[in-house]
C-alpha positions as a Markdown table, in Angstrom:
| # | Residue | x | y | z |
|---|---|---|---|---|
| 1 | Unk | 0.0 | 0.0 | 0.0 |
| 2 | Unk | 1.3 | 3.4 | -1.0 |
| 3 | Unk | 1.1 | 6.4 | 1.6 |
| 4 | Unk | -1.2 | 8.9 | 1.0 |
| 5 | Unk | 1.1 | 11.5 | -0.1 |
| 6 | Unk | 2.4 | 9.5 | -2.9 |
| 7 | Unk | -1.1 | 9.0 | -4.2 |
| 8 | Unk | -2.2 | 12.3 | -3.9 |
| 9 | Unk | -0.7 | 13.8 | -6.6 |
| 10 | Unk | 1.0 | 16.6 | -4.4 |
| 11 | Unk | 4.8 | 16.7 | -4.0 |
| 12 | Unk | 5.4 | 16.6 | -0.4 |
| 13 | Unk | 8.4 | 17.1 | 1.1 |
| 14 | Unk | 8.8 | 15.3 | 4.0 |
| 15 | Unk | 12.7 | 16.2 | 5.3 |
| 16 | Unk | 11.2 | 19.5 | 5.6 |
| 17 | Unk | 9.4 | 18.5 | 8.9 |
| 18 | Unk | 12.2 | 16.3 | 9.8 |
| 19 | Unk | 15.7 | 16.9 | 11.9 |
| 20 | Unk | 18.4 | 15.1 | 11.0 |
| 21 | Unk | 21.0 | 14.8 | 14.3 |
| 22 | Unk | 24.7 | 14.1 | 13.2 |
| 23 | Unk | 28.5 | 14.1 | 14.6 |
| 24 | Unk | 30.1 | 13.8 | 11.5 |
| 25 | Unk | 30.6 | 16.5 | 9.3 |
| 26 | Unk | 29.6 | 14.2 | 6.1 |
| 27 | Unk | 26.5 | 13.6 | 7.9 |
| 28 | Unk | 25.7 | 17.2 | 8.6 |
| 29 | Unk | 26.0 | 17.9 | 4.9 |
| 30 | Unk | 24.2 | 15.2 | 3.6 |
| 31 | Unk | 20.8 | 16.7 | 5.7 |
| 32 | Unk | 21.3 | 20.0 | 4.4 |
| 33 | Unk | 21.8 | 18.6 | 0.6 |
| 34 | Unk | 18.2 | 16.8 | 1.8 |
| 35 | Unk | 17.0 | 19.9 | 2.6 |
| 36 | Unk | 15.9 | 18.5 | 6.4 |
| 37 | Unk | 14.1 | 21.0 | 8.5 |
| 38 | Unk | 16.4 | 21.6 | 11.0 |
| 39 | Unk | 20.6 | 19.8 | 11.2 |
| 40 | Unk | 21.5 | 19.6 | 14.3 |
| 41 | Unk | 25.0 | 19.1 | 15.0 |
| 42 | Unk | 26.0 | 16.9 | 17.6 |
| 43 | Unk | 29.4 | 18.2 | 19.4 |
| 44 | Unk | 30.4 | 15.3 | 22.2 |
| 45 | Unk | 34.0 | 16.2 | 21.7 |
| 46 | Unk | 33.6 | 19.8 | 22.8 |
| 47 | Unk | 35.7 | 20.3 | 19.6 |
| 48 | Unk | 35.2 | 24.5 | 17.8 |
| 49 | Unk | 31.8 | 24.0 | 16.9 |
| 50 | Unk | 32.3 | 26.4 | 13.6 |
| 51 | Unk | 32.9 | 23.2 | 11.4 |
| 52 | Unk | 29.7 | 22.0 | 12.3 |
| 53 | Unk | 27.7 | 25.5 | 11.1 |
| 54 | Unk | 30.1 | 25.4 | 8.0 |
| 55 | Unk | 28.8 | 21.8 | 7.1 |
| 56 | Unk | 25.0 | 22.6 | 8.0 |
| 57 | Unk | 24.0 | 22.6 | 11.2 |
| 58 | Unk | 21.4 | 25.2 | 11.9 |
| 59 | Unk | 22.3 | 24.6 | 15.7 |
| 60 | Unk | 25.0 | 22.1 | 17.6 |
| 61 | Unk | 24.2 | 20.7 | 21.1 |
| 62 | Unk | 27.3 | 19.2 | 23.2 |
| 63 | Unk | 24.9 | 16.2 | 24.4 |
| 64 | Unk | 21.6 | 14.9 | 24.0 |
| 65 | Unk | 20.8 | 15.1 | 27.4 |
| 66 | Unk | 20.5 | 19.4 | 26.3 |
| 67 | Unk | 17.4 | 18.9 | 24.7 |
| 68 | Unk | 15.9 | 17.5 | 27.8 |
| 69 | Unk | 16.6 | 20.9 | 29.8 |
């Protein structure tokens, strides 16, 4: 059975209502080229965080545990 949305006639594009979390930079890129909603850089390293914007990431978090405050 198809979804909905591929019947409909209607492009939808889903990665618009999507995030896309990543620590590598490749991976940050590739949701940008996919046009994801939001790319949100994951920095566990506590490395410069610039690399991560550069690549993408419309914001970069040190941990996941920050989107629980």
């Amino acid at each position: 059975m198809l979804p909905v949305y591929a019947c409909s006639g209607t492009p939808v594009n889903v990665a618009a209502d999507c995030a896309v979390f990543e620590d590598a930079i490749s991976g940050l890129q590739a949701g940008r080229a996919g046009n994801f909603g939001a790319v949100v850089g994951v920095n566990r390293r506590g490395l410069d965080s610039q690399p991560f914007v550069a690549a993408g990431a419309t914001v970069v978090i040190g941990s996941f545990d920050e989107l629980l405050d």
